[in-house]
MIROLO-110145 format. One record per residue: residue in three letters; x, y negated, z of N, C-alpha, C, CB in turn. Coordinates in Angstrom, 2 decimals. Atoms other than C-alpha are relative to their C-alpha. Glycine has a CB too. Layout:
! MIROLO-110145
rest->ALA&neast->X&nnorth->Y&nup->Z&caeast->X&canorth->Y&caup->Z&ceast->X&cnorth->Y&cup->Z&cbeast->X&cbnorth->Y&cbup->Z
...
END
This chain:
! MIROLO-110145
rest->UNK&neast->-0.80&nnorth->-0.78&nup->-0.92&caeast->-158.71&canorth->-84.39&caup->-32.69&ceast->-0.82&cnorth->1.14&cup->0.62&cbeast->0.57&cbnorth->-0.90&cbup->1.10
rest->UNK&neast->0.84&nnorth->-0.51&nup->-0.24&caeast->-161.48&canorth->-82.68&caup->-31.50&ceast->-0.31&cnorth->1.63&cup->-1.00&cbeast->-0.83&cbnorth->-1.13&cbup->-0.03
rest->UNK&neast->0.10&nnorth->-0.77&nup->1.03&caeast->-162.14&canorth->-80.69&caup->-34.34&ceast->1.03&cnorth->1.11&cup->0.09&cbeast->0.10&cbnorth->-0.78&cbup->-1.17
rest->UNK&neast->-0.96&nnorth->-0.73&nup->-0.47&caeast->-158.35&canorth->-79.59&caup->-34.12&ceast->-0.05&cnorth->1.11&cup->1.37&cbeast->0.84&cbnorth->-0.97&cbup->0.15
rest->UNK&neast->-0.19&nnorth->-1.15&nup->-0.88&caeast->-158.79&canorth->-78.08&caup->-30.89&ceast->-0.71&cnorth->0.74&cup->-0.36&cbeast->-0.12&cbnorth->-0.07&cbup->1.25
rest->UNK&neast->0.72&nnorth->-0.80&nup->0.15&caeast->-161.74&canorth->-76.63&caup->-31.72&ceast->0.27&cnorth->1.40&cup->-0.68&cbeast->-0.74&cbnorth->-0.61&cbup->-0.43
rest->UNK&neast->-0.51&nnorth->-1.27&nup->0.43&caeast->-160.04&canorth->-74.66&caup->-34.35&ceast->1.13&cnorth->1.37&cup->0.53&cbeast->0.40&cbnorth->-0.46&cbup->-0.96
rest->UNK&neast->-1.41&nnorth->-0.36&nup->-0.35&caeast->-156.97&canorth->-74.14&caup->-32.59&ceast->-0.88&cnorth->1.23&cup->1.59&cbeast->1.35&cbnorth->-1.94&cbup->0.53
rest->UNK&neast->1.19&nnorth->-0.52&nup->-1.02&caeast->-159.73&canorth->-72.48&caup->-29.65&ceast->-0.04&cnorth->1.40&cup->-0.56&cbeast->-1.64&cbnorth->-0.87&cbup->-0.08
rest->UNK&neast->0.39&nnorth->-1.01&nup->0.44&caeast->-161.26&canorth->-70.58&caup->-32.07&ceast->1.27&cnorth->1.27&cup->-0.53&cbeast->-0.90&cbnorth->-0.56&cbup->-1.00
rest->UNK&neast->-0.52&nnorth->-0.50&nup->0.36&caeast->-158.15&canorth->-68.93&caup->-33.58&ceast->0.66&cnorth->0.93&cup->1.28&cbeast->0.50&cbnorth->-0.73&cbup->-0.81
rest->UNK&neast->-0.98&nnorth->-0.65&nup->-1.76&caeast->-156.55&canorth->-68.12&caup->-29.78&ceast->-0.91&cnorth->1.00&cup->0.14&cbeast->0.09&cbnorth->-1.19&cbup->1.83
rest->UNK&neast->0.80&nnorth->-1.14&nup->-0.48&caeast->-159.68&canorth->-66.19&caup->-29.25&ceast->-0.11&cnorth->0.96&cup->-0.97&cbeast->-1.30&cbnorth->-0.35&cbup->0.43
rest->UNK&neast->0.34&nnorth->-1.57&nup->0.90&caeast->-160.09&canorth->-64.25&caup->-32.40&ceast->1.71&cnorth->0.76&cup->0.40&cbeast->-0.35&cbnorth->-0.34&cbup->-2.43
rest->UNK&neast->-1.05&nnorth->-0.76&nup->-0.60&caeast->-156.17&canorth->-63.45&caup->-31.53&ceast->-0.11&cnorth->1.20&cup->1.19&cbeast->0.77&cbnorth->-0.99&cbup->0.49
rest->UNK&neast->0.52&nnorth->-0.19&nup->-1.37&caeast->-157.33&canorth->-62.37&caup->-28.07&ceast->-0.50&cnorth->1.26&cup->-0.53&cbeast->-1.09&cbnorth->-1.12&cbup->0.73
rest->UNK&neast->1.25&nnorth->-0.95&nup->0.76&caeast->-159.89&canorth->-60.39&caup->-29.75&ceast->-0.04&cnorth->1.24&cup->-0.42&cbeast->-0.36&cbnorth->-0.42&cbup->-1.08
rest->UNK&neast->-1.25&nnorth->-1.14&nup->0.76&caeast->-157.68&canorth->-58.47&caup->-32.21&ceast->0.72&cnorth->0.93&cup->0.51&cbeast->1.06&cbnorth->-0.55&cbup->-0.50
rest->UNK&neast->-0.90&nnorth->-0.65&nup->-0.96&caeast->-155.29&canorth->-57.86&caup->-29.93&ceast->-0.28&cnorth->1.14&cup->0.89&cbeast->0.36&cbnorth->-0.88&cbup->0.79
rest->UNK&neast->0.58&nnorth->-1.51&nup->-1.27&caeast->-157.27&canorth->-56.02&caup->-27.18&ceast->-0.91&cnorth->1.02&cup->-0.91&cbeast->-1.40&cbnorth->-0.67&cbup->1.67
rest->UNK&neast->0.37&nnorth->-1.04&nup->0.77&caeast->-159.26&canorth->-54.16&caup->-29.95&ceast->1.06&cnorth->0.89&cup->-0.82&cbeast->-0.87&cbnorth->-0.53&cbup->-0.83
rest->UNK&neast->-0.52&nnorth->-0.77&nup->0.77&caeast->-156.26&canorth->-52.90&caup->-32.12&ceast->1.40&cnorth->0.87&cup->1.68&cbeast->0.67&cbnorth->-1.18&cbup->-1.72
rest->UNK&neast->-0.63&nnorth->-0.61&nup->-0.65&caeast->-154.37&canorth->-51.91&caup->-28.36&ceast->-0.94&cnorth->0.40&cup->1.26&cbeast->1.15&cbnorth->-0.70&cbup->0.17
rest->UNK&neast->1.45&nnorth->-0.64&nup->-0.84&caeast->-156.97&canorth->-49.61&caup->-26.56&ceast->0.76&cnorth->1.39&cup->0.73&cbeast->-1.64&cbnorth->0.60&cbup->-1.38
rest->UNK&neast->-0.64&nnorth->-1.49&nup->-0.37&caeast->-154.24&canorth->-46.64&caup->-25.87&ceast->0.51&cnorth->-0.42&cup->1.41&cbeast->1.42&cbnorth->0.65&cbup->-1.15
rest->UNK&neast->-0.28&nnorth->0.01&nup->-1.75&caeast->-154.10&canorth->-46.06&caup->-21.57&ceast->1.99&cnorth->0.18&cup->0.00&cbeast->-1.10&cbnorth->1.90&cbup->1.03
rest->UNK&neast->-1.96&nnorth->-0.10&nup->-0.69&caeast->-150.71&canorth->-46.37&caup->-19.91&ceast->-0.36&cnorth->0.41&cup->1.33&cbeast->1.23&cbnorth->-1.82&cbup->0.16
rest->UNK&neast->0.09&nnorth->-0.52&nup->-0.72&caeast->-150.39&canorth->-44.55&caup->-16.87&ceast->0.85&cnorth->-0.92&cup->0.97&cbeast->0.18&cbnorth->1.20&cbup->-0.34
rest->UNK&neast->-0.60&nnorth->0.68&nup->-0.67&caeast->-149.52&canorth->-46.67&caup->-14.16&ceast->0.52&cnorth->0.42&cup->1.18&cbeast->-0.56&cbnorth->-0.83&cbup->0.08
rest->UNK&neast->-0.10&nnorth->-0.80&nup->-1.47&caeast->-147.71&canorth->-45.20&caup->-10.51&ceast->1.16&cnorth->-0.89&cup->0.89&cbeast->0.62&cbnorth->1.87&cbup->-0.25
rest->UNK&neast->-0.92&nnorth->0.23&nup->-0.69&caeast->-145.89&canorth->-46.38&caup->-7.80&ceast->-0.08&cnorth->0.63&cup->1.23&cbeast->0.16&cbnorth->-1.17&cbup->0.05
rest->UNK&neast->0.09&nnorth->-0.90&nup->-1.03&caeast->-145.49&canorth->-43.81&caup->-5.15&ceast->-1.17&cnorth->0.17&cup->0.57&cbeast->0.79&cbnorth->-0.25&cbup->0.89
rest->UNK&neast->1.11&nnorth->-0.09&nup->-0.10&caeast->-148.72&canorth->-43.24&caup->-3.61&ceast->-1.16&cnorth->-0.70&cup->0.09&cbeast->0.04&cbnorth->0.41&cbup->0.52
rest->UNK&neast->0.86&nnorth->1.76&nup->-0.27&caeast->-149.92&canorth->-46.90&caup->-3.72&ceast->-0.75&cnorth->-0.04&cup->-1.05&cbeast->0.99&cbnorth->-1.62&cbup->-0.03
rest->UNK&neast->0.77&nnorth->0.24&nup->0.81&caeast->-150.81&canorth->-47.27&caup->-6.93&ceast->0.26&cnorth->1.38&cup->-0.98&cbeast->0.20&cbnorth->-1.43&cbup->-0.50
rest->UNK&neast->-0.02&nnorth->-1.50&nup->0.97&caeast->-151.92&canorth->-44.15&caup->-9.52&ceast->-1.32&cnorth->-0.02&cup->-1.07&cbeast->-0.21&cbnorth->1.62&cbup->1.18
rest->UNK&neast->0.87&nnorth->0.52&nup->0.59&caeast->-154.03&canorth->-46.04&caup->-12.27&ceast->0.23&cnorth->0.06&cup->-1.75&cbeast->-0.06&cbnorth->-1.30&cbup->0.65
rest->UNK&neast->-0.34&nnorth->-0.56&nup->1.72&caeast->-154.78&canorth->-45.07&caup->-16.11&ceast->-0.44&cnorth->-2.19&cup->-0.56&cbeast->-1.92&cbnorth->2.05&cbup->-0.96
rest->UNK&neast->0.36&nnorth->1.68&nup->0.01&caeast->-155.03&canorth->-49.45&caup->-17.59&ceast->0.25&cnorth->0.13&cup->-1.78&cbeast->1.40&cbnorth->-1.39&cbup->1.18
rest->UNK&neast->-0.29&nnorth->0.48&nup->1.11&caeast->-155.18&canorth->-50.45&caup->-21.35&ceast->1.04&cnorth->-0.98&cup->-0.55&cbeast->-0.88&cbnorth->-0.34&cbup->-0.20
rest->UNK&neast->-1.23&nnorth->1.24&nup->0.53&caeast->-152.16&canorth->-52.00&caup->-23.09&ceast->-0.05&cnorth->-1.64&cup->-0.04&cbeast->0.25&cbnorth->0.22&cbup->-1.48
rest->UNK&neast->0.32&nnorth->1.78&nup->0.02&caeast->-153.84&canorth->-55.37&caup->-23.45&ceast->-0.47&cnorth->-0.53&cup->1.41&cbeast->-1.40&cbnorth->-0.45&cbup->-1.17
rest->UNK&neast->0.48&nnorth->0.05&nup->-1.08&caeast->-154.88&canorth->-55.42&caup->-20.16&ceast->1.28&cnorth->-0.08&cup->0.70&cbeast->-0.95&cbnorth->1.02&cbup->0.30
rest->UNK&neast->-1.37&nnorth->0.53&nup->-0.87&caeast->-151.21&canorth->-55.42&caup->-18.60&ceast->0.85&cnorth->-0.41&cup->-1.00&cbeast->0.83&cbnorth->1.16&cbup->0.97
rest->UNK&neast->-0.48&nnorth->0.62&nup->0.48&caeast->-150.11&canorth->-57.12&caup->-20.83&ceast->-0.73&cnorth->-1.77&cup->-0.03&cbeast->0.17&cbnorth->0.82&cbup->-1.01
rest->UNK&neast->0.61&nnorth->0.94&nup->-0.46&caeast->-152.68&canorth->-59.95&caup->-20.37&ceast->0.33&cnorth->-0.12&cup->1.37&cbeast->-1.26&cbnorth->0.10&cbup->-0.27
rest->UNK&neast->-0.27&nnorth->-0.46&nup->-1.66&caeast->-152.03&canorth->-59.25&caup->-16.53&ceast->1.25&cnorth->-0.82&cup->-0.21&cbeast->0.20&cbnorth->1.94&cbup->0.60
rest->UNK&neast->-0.95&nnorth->0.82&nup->0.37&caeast->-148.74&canorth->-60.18&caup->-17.20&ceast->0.37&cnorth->-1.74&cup->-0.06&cbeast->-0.01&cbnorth->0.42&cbup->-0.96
rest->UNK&neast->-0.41&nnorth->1.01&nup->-0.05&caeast->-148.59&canorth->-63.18&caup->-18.66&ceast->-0.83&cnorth->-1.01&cup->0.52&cbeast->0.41&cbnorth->-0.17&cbup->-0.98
rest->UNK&neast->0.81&nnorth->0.67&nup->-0.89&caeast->-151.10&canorth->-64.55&caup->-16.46&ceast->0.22&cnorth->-0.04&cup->1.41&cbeast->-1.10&cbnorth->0.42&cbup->-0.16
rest->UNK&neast->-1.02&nnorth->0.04&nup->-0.64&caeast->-149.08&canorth->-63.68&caup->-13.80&ceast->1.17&cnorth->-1.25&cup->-0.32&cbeast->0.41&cbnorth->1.28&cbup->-0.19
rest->UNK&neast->-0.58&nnorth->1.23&nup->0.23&caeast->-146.45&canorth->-65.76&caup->-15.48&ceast->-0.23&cnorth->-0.99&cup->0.39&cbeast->0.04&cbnorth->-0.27&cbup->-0.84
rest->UNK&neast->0.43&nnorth->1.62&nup->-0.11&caeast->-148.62&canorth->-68.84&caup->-15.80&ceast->0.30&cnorth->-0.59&cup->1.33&cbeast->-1.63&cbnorth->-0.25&cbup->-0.23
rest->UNK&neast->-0.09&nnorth->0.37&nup->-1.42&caeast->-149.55&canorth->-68.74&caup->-12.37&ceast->1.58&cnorth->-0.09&cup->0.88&cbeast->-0.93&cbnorth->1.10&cbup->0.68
rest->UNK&neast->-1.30&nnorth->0.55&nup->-0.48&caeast->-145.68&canorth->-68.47&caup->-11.34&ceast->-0.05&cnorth->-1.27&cup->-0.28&cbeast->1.20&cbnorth->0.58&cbup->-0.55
rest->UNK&neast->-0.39&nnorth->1.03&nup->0.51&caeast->-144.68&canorth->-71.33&caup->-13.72&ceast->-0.63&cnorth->-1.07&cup->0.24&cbeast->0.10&cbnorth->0.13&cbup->-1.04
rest->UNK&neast->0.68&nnorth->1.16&nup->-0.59&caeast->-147.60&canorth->-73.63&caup->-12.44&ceast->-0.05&cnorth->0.01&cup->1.20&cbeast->-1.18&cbnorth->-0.21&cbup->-0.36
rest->UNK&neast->-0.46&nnorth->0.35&nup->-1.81&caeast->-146.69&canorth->-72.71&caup->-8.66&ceast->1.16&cnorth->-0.96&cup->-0.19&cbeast->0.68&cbnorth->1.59&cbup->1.11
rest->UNK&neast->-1.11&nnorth->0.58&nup->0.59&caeast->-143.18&canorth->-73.76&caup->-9.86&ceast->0.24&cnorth->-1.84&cup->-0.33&cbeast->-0.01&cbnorth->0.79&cbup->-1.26
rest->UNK&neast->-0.05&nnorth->1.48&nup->0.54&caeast->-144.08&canorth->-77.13&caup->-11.87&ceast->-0.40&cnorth->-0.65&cup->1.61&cbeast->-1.35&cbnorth->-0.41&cbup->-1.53
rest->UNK&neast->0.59&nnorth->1.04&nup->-0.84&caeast->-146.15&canorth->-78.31&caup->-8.70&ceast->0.95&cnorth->-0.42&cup->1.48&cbeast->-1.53&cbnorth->0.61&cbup->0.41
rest->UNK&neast->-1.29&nnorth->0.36&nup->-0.28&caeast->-143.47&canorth->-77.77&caup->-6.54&ceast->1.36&cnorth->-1.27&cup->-0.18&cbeast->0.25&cbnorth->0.84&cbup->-0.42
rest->UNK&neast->-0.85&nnorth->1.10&nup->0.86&caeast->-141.11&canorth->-79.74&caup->-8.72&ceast->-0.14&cnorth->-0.90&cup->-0.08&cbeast->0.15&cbnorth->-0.04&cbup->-0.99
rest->UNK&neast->0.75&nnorth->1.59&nup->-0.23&caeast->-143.71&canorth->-82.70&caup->-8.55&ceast->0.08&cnorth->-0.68&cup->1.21&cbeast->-1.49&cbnorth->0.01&cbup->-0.15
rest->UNK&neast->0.04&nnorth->0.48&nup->-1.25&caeast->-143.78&canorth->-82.64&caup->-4.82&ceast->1.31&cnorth->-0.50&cup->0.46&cbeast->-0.50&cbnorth->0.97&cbup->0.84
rest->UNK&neast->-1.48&nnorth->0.72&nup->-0.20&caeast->-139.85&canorth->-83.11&caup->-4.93&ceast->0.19&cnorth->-1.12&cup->-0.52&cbeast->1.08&cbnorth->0.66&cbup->-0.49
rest->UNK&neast->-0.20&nnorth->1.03&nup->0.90&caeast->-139.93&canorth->-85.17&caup->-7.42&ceast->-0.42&cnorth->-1.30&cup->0.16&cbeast->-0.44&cbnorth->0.31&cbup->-1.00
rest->UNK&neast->0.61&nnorth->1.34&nup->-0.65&caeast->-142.33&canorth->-87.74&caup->-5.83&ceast->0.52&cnorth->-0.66&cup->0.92&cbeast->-1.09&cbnorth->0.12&cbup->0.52
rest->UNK&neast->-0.89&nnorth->0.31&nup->-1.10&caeast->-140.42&canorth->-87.75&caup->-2.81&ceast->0.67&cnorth->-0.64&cup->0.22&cbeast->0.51&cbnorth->0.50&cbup->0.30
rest->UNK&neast->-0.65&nnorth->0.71&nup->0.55&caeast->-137.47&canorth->-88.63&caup->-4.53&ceast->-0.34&cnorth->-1.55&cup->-0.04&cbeast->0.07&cbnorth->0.55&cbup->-1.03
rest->UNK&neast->0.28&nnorth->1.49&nup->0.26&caeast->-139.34&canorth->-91.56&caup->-5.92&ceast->-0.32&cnorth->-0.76&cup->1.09&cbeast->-1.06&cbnorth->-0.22&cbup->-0.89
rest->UNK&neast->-0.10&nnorth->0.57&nup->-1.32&caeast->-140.41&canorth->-92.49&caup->-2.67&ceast->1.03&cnorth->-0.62&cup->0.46&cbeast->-0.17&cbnorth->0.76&cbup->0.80
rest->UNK&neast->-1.17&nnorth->0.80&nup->-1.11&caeast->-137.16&canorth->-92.80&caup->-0.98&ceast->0.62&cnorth->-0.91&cup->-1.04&cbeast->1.40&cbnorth->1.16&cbup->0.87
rest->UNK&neast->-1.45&nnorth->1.35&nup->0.93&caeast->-135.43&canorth->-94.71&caup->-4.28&ceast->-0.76&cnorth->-0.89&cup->0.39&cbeast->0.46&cbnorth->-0.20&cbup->-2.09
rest->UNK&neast->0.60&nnorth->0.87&nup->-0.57&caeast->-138.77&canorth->-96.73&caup->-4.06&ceast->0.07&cnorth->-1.12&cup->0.85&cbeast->-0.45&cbnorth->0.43&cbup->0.29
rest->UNK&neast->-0.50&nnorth->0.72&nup->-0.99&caeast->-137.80&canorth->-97.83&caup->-0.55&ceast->1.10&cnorth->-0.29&cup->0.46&cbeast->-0.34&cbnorth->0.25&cbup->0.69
rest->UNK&neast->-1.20&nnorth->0.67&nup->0.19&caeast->-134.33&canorth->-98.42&caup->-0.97&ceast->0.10&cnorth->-1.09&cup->-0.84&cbeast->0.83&cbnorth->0.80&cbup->-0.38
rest->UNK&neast->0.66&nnorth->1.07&nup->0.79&caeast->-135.61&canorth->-100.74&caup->-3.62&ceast->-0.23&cnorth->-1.23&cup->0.62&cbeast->-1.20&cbnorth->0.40&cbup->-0.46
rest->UNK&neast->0.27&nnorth->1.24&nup->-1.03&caeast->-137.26&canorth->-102.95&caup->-1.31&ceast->0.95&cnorth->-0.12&cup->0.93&cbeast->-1.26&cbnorth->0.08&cbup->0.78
rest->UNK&neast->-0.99&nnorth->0.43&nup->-0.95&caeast->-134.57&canorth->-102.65&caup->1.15&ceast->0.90&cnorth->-0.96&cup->-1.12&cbeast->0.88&cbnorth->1.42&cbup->0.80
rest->UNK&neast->-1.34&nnorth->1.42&nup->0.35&caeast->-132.10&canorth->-104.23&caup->-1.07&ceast->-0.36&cnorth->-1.03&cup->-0.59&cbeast->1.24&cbnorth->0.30&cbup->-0.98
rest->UNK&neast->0.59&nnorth->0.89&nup->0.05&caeast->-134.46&canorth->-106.46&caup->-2.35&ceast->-0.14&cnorth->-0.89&cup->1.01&cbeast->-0.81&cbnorth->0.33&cbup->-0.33
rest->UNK&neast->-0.07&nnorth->0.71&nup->-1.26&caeast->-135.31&canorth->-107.60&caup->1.21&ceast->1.36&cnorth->-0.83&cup->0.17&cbeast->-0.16&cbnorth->1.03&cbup->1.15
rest->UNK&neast->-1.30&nnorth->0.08&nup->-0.04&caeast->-131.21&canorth->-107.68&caup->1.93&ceast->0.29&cnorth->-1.36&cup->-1.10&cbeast->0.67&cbnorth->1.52&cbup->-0.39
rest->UNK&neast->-0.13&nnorth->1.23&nup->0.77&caeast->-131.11&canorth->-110.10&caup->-1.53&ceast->-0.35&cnorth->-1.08&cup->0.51&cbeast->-0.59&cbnorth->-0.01&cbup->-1.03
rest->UNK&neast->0.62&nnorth->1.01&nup->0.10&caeast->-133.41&canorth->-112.28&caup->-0.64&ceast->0.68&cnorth->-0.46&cup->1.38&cbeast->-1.57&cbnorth->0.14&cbup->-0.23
rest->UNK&neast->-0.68&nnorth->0.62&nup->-0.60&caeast->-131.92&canorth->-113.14&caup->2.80&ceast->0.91&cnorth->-0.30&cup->-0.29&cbeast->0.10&cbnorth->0.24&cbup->0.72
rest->UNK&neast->-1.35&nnorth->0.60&nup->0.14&caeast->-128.78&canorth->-113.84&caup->1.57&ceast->-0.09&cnorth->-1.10&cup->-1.10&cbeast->1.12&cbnorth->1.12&cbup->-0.39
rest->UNK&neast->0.37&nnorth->1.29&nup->0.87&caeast->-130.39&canorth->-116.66&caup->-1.11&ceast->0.17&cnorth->-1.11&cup->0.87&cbeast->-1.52&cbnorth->-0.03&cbup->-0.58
rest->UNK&neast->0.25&nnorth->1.73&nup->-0.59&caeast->-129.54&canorth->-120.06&caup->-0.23&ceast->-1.47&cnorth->-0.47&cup->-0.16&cbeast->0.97&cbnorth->-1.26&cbup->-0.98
rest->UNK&neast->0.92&nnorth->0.55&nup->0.42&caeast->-132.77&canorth->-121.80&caup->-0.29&ceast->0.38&cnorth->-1.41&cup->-1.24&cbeast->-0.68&cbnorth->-0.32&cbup->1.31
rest->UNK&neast->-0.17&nnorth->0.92&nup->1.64&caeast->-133.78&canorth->-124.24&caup->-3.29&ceast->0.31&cnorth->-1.44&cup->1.02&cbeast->-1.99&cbnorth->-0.13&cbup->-1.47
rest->UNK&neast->-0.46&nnorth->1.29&nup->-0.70&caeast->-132.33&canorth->-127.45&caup->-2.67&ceast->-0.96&cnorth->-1.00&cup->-0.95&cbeast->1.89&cbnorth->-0.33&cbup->-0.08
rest->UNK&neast->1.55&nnorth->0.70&nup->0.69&caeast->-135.13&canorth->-130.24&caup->-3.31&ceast->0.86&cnorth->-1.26&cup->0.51&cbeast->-2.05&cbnorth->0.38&cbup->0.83
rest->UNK&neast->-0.53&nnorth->1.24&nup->0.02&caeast->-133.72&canorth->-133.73&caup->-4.08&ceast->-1.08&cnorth->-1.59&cup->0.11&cbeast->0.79&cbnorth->0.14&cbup->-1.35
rest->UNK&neast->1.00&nnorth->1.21&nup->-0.73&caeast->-135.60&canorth->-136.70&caup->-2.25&ceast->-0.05&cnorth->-1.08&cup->-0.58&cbeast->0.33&cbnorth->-0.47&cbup->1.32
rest->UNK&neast->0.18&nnorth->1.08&nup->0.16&caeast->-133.87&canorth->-139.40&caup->-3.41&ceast->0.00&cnorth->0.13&cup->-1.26&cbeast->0.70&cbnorth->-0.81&cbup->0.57
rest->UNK&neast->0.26&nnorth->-0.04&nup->1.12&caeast->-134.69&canorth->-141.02&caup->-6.86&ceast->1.33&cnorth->-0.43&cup->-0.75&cbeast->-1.16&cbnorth->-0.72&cbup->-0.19
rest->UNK&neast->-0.94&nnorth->0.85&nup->0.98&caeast->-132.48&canorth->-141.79&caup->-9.77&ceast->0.08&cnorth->-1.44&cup->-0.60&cbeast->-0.03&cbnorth->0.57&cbup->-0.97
rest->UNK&neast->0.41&nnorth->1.91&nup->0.19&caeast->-131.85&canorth->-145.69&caup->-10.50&ceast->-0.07&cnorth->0.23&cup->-1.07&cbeast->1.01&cbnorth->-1.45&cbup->0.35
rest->UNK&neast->0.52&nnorth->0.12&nup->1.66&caeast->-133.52&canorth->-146.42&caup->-13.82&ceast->1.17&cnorth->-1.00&cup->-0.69&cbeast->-1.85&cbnorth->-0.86&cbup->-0.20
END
């Protein structure tokens, strides 16, 4: 398995590689007097989806913290009606006397 990543590593980076060497042509970037910046295609475009990530893993962790929560409260509704069962069990009935042989 090991091996696998290794390759699977190596291939992401020569991608990587490729990529920002065969897209080297500036893009002119502006937004009213804030920003007024010359940036390489692979460069906002990496920007980008690294941006993404970081959304989508604010996002997931989020989703976990609800999600635990959740389990929490079913959790302890769990034991509540567990509790609730068990008082309402008759106890075991234990027989004293013996049977005549």
């Amino acid at each position: 398995m090991r091996i696998v990543y290794l390759i699977l590593v190596i291939l992401f980076s020569f991608f990587i590689v490729t990529f920002s060497l065969e897209n080297q042509t500036k893009i002119h970037l502006q937004y009213y007097q804030y920003l007024n910046i010359n940036v390489p295609t692979y460069m906002l475009i990496f920007a980008s989806l690294l941006f993404g990530v970081i959304i989508t893993a604010f996002w997931g962790i989020v989703e976990r913290f609800r999600l635990n929560r959740t389990i929490r409260r079913l959790n302890k509704l769990v034991r509540e009606m567990r509790k609730e069962n068990h008082a309402n069990d008759e106890p075991p009935m234990i027989d004293d006397f013996k049977k005549p042989q």
